[in-house]
C-alpha positions in Angstrom: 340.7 73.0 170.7 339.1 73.6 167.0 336.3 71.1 166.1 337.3 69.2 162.8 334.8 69.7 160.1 333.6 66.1 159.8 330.4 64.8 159.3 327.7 61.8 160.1 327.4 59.2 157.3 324.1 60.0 156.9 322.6 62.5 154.0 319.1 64.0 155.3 317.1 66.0 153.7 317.2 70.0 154.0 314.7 71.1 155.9 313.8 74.9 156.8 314.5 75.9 160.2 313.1 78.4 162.5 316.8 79.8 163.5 318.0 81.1 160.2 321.2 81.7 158.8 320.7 85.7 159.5 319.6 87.8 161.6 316.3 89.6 160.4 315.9 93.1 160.2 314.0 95.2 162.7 312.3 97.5 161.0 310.4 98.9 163.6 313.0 101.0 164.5 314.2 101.9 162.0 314.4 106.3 161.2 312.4 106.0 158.2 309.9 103.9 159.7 309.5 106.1 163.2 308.9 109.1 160.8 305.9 107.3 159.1 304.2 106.7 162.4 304.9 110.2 163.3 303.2 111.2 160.1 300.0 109.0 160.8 299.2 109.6 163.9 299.4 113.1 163.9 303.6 114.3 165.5 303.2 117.7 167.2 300.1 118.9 165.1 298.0 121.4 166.5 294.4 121.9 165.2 293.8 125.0 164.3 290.8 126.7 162.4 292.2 127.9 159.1 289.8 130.7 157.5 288.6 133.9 159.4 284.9 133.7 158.3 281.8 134.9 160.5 279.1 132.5 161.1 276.3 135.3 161.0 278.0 136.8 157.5 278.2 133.4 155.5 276.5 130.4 156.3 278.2 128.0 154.5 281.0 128.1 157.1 280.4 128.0 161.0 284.0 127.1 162.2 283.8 130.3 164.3 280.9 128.1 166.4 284.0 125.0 167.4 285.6 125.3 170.0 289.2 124.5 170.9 288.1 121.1 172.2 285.8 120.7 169.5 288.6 120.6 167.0 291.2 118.5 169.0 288.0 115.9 169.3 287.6 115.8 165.5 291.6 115.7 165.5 292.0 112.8 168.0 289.2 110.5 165.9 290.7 110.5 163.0 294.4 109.7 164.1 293.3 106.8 166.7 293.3 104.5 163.7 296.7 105.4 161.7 296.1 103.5 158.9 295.7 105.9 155.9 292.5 103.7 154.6 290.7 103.9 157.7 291.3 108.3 157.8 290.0 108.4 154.3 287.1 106.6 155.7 286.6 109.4 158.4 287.1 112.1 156.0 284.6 110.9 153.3 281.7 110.2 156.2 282.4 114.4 156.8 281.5 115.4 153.0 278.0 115.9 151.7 279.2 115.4 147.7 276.6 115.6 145.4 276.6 116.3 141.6 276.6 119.6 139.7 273.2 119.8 138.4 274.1 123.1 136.7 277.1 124.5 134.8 278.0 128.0 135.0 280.2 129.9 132.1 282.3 131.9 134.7 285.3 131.6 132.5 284.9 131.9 128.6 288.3 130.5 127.3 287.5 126.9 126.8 291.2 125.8 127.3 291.1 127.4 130.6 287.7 126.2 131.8 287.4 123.7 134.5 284.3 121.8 134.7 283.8 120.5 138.1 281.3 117.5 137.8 280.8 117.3 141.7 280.0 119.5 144.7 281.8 118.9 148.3 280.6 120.5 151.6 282.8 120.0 154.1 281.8 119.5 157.8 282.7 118.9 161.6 281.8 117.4 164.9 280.5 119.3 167.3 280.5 118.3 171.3 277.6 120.0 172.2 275.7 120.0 168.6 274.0 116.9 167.7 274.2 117.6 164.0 277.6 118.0 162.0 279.2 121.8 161.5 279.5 122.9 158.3 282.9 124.5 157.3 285.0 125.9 154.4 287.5 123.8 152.6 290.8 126.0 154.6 289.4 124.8 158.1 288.7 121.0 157.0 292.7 120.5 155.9 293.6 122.6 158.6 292.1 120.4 161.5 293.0 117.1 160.3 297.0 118.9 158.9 296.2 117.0 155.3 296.3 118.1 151.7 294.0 119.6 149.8 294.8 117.1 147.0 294.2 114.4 149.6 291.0 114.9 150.1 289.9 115.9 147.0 291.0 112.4 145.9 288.7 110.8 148.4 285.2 113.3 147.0 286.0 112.3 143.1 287.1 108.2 144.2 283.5 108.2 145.8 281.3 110.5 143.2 282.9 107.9 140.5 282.7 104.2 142.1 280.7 105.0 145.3 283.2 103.4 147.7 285.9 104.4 150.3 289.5 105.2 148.0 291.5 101.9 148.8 295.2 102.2 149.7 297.0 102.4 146.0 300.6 103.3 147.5 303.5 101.0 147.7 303.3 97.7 148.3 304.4 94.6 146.4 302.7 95.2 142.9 302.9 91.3 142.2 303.0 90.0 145.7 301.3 86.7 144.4 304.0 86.1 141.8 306.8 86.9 144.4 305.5 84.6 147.0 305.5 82.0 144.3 308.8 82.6 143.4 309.8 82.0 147.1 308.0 78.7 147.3 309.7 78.0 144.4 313.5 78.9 145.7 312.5 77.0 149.0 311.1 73.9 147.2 315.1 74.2 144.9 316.5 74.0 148.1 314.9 71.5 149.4 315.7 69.1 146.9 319.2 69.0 148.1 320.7 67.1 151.0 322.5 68.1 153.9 324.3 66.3 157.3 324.6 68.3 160.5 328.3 67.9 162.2 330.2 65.5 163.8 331.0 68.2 166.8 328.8 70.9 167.4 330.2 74.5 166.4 330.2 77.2 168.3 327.6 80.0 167.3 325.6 78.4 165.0 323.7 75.7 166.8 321.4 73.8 164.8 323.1 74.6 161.8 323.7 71.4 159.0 326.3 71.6 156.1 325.6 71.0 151.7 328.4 70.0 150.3 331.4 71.8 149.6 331.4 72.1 146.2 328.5 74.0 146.0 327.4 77.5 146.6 324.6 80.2 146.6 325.9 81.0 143.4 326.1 77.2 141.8 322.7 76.5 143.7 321.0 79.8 142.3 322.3 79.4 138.5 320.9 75.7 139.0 317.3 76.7 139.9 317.4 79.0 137.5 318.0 76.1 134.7 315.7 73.5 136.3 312.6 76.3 136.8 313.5 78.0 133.0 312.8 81.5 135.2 315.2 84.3 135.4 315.1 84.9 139.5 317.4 87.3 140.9 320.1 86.4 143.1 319.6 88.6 146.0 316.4 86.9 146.3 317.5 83.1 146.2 320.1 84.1 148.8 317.5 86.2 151.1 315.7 83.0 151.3 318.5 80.8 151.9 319.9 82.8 154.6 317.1 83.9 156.3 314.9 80.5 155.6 317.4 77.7 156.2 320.3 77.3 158.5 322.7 75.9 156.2 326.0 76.1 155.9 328.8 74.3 153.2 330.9 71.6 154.5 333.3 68.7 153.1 331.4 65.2 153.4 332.9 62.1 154.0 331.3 59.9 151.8 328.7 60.0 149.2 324.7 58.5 150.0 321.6 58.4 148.4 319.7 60.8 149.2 316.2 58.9 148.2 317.6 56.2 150.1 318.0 58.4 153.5 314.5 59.7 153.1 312.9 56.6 152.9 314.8 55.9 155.9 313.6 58.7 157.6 309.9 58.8 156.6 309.6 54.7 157.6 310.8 55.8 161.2 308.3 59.0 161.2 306.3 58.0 163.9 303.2 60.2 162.9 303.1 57.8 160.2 300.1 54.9 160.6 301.1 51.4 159.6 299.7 51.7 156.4 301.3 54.4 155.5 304.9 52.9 156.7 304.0 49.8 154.9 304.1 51.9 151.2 306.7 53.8 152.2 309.0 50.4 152.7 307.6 49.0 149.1 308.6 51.9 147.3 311.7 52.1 149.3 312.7 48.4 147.9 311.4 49.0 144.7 314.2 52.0 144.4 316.6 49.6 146.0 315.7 47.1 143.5 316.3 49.5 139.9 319.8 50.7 141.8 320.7 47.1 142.0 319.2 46.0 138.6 321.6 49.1 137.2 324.9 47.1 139.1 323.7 43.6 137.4 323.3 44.7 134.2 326.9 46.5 134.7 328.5 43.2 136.2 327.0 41.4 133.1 329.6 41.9 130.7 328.9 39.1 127.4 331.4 38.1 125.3 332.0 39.8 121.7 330.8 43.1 123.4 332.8 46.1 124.8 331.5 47.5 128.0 332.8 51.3 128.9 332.3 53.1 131.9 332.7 56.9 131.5 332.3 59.8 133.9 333.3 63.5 134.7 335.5 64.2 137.7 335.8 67.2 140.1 337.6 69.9 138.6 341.0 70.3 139.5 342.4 73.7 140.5 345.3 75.7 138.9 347.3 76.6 140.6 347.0 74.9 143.6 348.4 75.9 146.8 348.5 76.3 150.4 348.9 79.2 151.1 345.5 81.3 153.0 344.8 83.9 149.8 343.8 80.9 147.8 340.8 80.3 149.7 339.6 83.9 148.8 340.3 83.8 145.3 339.3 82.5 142.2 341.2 79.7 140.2 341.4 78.0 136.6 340.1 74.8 136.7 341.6 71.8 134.4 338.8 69.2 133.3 338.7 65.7 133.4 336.9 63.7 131.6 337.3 59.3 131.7 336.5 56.5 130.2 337.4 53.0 131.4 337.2 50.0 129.8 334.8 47.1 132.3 335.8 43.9 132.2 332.9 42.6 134.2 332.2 42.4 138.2 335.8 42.1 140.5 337.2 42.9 137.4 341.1 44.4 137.9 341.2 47.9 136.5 344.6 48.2 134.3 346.5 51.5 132.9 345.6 50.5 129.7 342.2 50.3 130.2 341.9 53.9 131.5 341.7 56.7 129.0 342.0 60.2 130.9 340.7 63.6 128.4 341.9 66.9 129.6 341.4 70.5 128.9 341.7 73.7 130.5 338.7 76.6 131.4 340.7 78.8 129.0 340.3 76.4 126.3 337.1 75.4 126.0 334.3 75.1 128.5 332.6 71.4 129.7 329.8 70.6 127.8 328.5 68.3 126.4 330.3 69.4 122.5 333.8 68.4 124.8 332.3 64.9 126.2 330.9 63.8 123.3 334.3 64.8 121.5 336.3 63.1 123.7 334.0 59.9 123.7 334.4 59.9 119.6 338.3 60.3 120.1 338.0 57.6 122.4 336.3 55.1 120.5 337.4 56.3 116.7 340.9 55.9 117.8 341.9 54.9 120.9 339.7 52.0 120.8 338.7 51.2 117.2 340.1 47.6 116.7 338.9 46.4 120.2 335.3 48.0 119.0 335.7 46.9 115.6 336.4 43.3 116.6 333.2 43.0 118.5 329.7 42.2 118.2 328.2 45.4 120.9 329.0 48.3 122.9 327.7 49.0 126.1 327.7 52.0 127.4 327.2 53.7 131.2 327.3 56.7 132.5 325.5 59.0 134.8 322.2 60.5 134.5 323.5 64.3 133.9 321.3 65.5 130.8 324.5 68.5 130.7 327.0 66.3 130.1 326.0 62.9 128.9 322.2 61.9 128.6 321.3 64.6 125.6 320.7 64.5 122.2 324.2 65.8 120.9 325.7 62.4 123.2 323.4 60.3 121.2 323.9 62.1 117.5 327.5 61.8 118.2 327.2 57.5 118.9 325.0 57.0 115.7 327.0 58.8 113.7 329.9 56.7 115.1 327.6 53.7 114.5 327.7 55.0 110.4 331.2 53.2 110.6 330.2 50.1 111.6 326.5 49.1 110.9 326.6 45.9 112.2 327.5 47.0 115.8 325.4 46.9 118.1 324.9 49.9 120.8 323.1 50.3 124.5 323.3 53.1 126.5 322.5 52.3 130.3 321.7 55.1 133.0 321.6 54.2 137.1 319.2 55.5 139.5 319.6 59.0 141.1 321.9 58.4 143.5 323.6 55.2 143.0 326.0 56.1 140.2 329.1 54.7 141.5 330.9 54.1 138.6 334.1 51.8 137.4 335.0 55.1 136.5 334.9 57.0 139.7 337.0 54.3 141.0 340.0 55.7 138.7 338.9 59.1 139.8 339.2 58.4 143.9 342.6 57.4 143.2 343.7 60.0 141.9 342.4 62.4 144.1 344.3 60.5 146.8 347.4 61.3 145.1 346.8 65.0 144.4 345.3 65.3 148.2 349.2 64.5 149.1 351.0 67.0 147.2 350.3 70.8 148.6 351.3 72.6 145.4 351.1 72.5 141.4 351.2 75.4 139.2 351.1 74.6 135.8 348.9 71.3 134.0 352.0 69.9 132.6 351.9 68.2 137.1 348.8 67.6 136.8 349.7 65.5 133.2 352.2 63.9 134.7 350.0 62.7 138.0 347.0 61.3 135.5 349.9 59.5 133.5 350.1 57.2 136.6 346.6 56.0 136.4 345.9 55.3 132.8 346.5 57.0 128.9 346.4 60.9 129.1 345.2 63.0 126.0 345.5 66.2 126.1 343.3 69.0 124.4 344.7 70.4 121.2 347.5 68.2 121.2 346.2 64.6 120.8 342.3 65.0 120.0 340.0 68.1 118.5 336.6 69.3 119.7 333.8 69.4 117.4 330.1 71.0 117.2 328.0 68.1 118.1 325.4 70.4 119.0 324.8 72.5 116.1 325.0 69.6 113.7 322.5 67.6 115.9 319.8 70.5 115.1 320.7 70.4 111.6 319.8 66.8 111.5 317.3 66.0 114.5 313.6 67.1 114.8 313.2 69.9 117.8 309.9 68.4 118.3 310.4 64.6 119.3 307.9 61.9 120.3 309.5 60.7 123.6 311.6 62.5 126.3 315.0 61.4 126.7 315.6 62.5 130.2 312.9 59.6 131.2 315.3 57.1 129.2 316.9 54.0 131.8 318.2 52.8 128.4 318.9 53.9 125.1 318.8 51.3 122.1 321.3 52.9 119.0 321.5 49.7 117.1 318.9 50.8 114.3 318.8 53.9 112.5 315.7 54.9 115.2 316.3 54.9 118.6 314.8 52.9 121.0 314.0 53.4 124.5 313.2 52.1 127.5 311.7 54.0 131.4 312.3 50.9 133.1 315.7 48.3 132.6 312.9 45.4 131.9 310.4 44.9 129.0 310.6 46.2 125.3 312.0 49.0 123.6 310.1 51.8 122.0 311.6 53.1 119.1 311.5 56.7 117.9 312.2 58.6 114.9 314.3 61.6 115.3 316.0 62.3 112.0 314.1 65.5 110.1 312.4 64.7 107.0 315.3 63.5 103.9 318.2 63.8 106.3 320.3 60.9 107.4 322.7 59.8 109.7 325.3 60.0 107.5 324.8 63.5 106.7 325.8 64.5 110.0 328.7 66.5 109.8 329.9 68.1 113.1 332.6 71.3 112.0 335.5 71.8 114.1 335.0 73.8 117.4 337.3 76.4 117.9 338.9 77.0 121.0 337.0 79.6 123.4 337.9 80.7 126.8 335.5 80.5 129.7 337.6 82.4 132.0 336.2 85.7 133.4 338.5 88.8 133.3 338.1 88.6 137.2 338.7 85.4 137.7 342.1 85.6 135.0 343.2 88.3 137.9 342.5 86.1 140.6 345.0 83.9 139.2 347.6 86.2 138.3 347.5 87.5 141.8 347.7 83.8 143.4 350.4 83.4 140.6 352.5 86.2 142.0 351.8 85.8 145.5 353.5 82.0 145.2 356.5 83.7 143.7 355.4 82.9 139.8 356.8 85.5 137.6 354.2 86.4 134.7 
């Protein structure tokens, strides 16, 4: 009997775990690496002596006086410690180096000279001598089975800086940066939330689940925008698969995640009383602002026009039910909403509920499209109810991609140029309690599309939305336009506040005002450049681009043909 994937109501925070996702590598094993131990501690070697020189004909080289245990003593000292720093340590405390005191002209071409600028005896242990045996070069690399090169390295590393060579082969070369980078990509995921499983699986105990729409892939392009760091991706997903023991579910329901740490930490029982009591302050104070965010929504004054407006999940073409589409790609068609509040226990009607689509293929979802579809929305769709009253209030989620940015808020005060009187607030929730009038619209119409197990072209998904509220469609009834290169024309780069601090944006003056907190004052800032105005901002029209990658384009082709689509 299969487990169903459900989950606890409760988000918790991810936490790295000492089973990880994957199994690690054993290197120890490995071919490559049993051939480097064979190569420093010595394999099948065989001291030998490696020059035919008589001790009574030259003096400078008495290997004739070792014997065969000598060498294998000499040989067994300096492979007990394999470590290649440690050997170059034996071999230098075998040299006598000393510098030339005299230069010799043995060769007269200049070009072919080599000045040597130190002198090297060489020398062994001896079992029954109590001083050290001198020796030529030839039997030195031939006891030890080293390089010439090797240890004429170690002579000219010591005549220079008069220390032992240190290890200079492989290694990380930035080591410190690349730790950092992994405290980093461990920090990134930690920041998200996770809840373990209903019913335990099978094989991967322990294990909790992210959400489903996410992805090593989503969660590595994020880090990469939040950390401004190009990171590659094989090492975000080494660390989240060998760090963490996380896998990617389907939640039931949506939490704050501040919420279910304060939770947590208050029940931490290494906590002292103290420390519990500041953790339940700050934990009311964040219930508080999330509340305050609700009241001010539920306050809706007469004379004013109060819109909610929101992105919802993307919506996949085509979809289907058969297996291959959970292994390929598909086009998504955006949604974007904006509702019209009528106050606390407020009825929602169709006519209230304006529903902007466009496809990946025709443009991508930034913030150019939301702040287009916002201007269509109140230029048009909603101009006499606007022009009839005294304010506009505004909400909408925190996402600085999509609507709390400066081409959002060029976009409303140009808007504003058509009616100076009117009056405009901007009001953003706390992370995590964004539950807008407009996600209401949004969860009933994923209920409907959850019933129906297949729709191939947008013209089904048109005709769904057209049950919930007034659907415009890309091209057709409203234009994009460049909100984003006109905002630069216009707007200072350099600006005195930051607006992703910002609980509320004031847009009744030509400055804008703001406000970290939903009580007290505003602040307001000038953002205009020197001699520009509001007025001069002039957005062109944005062409249509596609956003869909060659791969993806025969992902859907394939699913196309595979549901019996003819292309």
């Amino acid at each position: 009997m299969s487990a169903n994937n459900t989950f606890d109501g409760l988000d918790e925070p991810v936490r790295p775990t000492p089973g990880d996702r994957k199994r690690r590598l054993d290197k120890e094993n490995h071919k490559k690496q049993q051939k480097k131990k064979l190569r420093h501690s010595g394999g099948t070697l065989i001291p030998t002596v490696g020059c035919h020189h008589k001790a009574e004909a030259t003096g400078f080289c008495q290997a004739e006086k070792l014997s065969p245990d000598d060498l294998m003593m000499n040989f067994s000292k300096f492979y007990e410690r394999p470590n290649k720093v440690d050997q170059d340590r034996t071999i230098l405390n075998l040299l006598d180096i000393t510098r030339v005191k005299r230069q010799r002209l043995k060769v007269l071409d200049v070009n072919k000279r080599k000045d040597r600028n130190i002198s090297v005896k060489y020398n062994l242990l001896c079992g029954n001598h109590p001083e050290k045996v001198p020796v030529c070069k030839a039997t030195f690399i031939k006891v030890f089975g080293i390089s010439k090169d090797r240890v004429s390295r170690v002579a000219k590393y010591y005549a220079e800086t008069a220390e032992a060579r240190p290890e200079r082969r492989g290694g990380a070369r930035h080591s410190e940066e690349h730790n950092r980078r992994r405290q980093l990509i461990v920090e990134h995921i930690q920041s998200f939330t996770c809840r373990a499983s209903h019913y335990g699986r099978r094989g991967a105990p322990g294990r909790k689940y992210v959400p489903s729409d996410l992805n090593v892939h989503k969660m590595h392009e994020l880090f990469e925008a939040q950390n401004h760091a190009q990171t590659s991706y094989s090492l975000y997903y080494s660390v989240f698969s060998k760090d963490f023991n996380l896998g990617f579910g389907h939640p039931a329901t949506d939490a704050c995640s501040d919420c279910v740490k304060y939770k947590i930490t208050i029940t931490d029982p290494n906590l002292t009383e103290a420390e519990k009591k500041m953790e339940s302050a700050s934990f009311i104070l964040h219930r508080r602002r999330a509340h305050m965010f609700y009241d001010l929504l539920g306050r809706v004054a007469e004379g004013h026009v109060t819109l909610s407006f929101d992105m919802m999940q993307n919506m996949v073409l085509p979809k289907t039910p058969i297996g291959q589409a959970y292994y390929s790609r598909q086009m998504y068609l955006y949604l974007f909403g904006v509702v019209v509040h009528h106050g606390e226990n407020s009825q929602q009607e169709k006519d209230d509920v304006h529903l902007y689509v466009w496809q990946e293929n025709e443009n991508s979802k930034d913030s150019n499209m939301i702040a287009s579809a916002l201007s269509d929305c109140l230029k048009v769709r909603l101009q006499d109810k606007v022009s009839r009253s005294r304010g506009l209030r505004l909400f909408s989620d925190s996402c600085f991609g999509q609507n709390k940015n400066m081409n959002m808020l060029s976009m409303l005060m140009e808007f504003r140029q058509l009616f100076p009187n009117l009056g405009i607030e901007h009001t953003f929730p706390v992370r995590g309690h964004s539950f807008l009038p407009a996600d209401r619209v949004f969860g009933r119409i994923e209920q409907k599309i959850r019933k129906i197990d297949t729709i191939l072209l947008p013209q089904e998904y048109h005709a769904i939305l057209q049950q919930f509220g007034h659907v415009h469609v890309y091209g057709t009834d409203w234009e994009a336009f460049d909100y984003r290169s006109a905002s630069k024309e216009c707007v200072k780069a350099q600006k005195s506040f930051k607006i992703s601090e910002a609980r509320m944006l004031d847009l009744s003056t030509n400055k804008v005002g703001l406000k970290t907190t939903y009580n007290g004052e505003y602040c307001f800032h000038s953002v205009l450049k020197r001699g520009k105005r509001w007025a001069d901002l002039k957005p062109e029209l944005l062409p249509k681009r596609t956003s869909v990658k060659a791969s993806k384009k025969r992902d859907v082709l394939a699913l196309l043909g595979a549901v019996g689509v003819l292309m």
